[in-house]
C-alpha positions as CSV (number, residue, x, y, z in Angstrom):
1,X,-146.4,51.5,181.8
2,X,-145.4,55.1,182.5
3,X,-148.3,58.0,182.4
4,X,-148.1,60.2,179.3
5,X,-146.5,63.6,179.9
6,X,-148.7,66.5,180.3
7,X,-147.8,70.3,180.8
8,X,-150.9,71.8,182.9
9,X,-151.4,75.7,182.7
10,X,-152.2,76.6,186.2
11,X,-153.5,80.3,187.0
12,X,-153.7,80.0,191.1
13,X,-152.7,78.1,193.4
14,X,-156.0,77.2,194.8
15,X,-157.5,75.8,191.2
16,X,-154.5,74.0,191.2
17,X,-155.1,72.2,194.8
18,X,-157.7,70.0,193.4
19,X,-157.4,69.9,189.9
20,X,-153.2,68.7,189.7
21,X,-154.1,65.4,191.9
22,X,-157.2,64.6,189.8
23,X,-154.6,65.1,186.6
24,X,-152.0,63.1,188.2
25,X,-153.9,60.0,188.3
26,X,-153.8,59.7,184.4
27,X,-150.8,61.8,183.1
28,X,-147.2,62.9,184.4
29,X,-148.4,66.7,185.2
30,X,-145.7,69.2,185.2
31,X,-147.3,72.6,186.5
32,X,-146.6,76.1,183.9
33,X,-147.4,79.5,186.1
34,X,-148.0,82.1,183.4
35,X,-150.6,84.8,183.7
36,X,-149.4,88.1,182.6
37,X,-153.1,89.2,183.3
38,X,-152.4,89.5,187.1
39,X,-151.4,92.9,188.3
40,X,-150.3,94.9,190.8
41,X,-146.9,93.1,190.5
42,X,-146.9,92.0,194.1
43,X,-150.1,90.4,193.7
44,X,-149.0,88.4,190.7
45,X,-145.8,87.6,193.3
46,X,-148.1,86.5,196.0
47,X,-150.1,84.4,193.6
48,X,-146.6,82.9,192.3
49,X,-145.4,82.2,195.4
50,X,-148.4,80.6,196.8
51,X,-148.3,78.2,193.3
52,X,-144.2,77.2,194.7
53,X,-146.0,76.8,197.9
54,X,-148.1,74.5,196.5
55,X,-145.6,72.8,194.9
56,X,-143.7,71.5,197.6
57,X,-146.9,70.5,199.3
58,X,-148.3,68.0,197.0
59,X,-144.8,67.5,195.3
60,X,-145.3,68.4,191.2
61,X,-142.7,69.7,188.7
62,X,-143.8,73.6,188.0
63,X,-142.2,75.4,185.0
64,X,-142.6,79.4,185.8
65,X,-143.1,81.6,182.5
66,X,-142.8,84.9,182.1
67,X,-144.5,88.0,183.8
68,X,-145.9,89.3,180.0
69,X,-147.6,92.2,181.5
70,X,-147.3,94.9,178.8
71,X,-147.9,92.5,176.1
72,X,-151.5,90.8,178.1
73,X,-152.3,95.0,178.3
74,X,-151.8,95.9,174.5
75,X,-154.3,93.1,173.8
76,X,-156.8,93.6,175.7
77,X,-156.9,97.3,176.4
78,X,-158.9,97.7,172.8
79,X,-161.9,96.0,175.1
80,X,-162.1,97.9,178.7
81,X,-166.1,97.4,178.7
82,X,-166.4,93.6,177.5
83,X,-168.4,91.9,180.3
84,X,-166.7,88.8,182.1
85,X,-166.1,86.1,179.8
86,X,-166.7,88.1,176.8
87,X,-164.3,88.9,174.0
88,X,-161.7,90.2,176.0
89,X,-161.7,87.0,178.5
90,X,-161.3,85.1,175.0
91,X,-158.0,86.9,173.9
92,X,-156.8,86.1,177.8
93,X,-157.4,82.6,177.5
94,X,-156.1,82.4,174.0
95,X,-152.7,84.1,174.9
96,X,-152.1,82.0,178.0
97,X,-153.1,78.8,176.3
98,X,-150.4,79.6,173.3
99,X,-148.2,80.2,175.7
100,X,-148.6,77.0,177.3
101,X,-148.6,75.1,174.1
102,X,-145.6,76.9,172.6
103,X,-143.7,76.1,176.2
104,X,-145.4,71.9,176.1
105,X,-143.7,71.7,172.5
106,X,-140.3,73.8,173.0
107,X,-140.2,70.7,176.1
108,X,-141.5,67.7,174.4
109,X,-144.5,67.5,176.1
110,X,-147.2,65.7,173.8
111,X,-149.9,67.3,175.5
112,X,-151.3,70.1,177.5
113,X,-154.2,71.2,179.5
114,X,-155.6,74.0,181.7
115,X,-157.0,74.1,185.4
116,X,-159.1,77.3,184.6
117,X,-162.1,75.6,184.1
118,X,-162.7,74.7,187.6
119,X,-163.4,78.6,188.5
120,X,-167.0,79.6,187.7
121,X,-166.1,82.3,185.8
122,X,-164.4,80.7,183.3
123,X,-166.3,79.3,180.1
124,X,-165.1,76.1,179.3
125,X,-166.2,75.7,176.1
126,X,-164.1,79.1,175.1
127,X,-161.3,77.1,177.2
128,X,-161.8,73.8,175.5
129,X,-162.5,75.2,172.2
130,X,-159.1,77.4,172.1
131,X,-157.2,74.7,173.4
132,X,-158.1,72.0,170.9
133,X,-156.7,75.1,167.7
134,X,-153.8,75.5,169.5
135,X,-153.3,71.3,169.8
136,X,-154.1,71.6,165.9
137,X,-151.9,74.6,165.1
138,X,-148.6,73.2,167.6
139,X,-149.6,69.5,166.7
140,X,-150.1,68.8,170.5
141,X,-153.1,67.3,172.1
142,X,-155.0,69.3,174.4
143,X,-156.8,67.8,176.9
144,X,-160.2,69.0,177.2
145,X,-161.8,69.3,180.7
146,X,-164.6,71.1,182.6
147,X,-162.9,70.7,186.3
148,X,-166.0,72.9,187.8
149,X,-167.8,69.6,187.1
150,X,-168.9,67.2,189.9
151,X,-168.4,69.9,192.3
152,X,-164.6,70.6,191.4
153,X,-164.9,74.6,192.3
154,X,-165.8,73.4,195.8
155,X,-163.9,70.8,196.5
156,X,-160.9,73.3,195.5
157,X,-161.8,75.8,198.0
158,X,-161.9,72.9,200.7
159,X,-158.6,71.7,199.7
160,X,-156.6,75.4,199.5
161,X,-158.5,76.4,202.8
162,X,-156.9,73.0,204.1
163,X,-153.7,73.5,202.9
164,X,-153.6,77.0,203.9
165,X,-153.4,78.7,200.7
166,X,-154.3,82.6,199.5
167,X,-157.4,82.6,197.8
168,X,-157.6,85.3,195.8
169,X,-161.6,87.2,195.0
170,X,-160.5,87.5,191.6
171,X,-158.6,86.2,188.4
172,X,-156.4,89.3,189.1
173,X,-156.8,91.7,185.6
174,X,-158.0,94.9,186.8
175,X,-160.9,94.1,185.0
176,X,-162.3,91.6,187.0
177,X,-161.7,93.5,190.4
178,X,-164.3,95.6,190.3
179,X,-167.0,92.4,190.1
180,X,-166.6,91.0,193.0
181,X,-168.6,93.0,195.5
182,X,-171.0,93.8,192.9
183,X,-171.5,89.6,192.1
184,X,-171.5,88.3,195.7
185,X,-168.4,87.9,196.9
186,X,-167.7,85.8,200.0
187,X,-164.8,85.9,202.4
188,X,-161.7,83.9,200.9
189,X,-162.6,84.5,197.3
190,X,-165.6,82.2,197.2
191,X,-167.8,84.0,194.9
192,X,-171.3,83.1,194.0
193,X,-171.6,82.9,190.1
């Protein structure tokens, strides 16, 4: 019986190094890059590239959106002071989750997910709770996860630092760089929450 189709946002490459293999065992995972959030532009290229990287080493389909930037900026630019994971983290999630949903149906995918959960500075109930509207709204499921679970964040740095990969400090809006130092950042983006 073939695994049901699933079209998995994936913000880094890193998140997706654990969290794609543990989705492959149930579902047919095709990969979707989009995070207009990342900036400069090279860094979004590097994180990009690091995802096709990624792909070839644990062999996944990856669907590449759109590099949204102006429009992820007119969003969230009303809310320069909201605190990580706040309101303005919401709007984030909820445009790249759309995204991913609008892509899973424009493809025929019946379902979609997200890897951001497995970071610790994602809420995954805001994740989860986004998500299943958007299923509701585009008539998809959306499969609801908290990958940080059972040591997930962990096992993801392990896996990338295996495999080599860039692991970035942060989710790469210019909001969230200047946390970091300030919340206990380790070498290679490991970053006590």
């Amino acid at each position: 019986m073939p695994k049901p189709a699933l079209l998995a946002h994936i913000c880094c490459a890193p998140d997706a190094s654990y969290v794609v293999p543990l989705l492959a065992a149930d579902y047919d995972v095709t990969g979707f890059f989009y995070n207009p959030n990342i900036e400069p532009e090279d860094e979004y290229d590097r994180r990009l590239g690091e995802t096709r990287k990624l792909k070839i080493l644990i062999d996944f389909p990856l669907d590449e959106g759109s590099y949204d930037r102006e429009i992820w900026a007119a969003m969230t630019r009303p809310y320069p002071n909201e605190p990580e994971k706040g309101l303005r983290c919401s709007i984030c999630y909820a445009m790249r989750l759309d995204r991913t949903a609008r892509r899973a149906r424009e493809r025929g995918f019946p379902a979609f997910a997200t890897i951001m959960s497995v970071s610790p500075w994602k809420d995954a109930r805001k994740l989860n709770r986004i998500g299943a509207l958007l299923g509701r709204k585009y008539g998809l499921q959306y499969l609801e996860a908290d990958f940080k679970k059972k040591d997930g964040f962990r096992k993801s740095v392990e896996i990338s630092r295996r495999l080599g990969l860039y692991r970035q400090n942060d989710c790469g809006c210019r909001f969230s760089k200047r946390i970091p130092a300030a919340l206990g950042a380790r070498p290679g983006g490991e970053r006590v929450p």
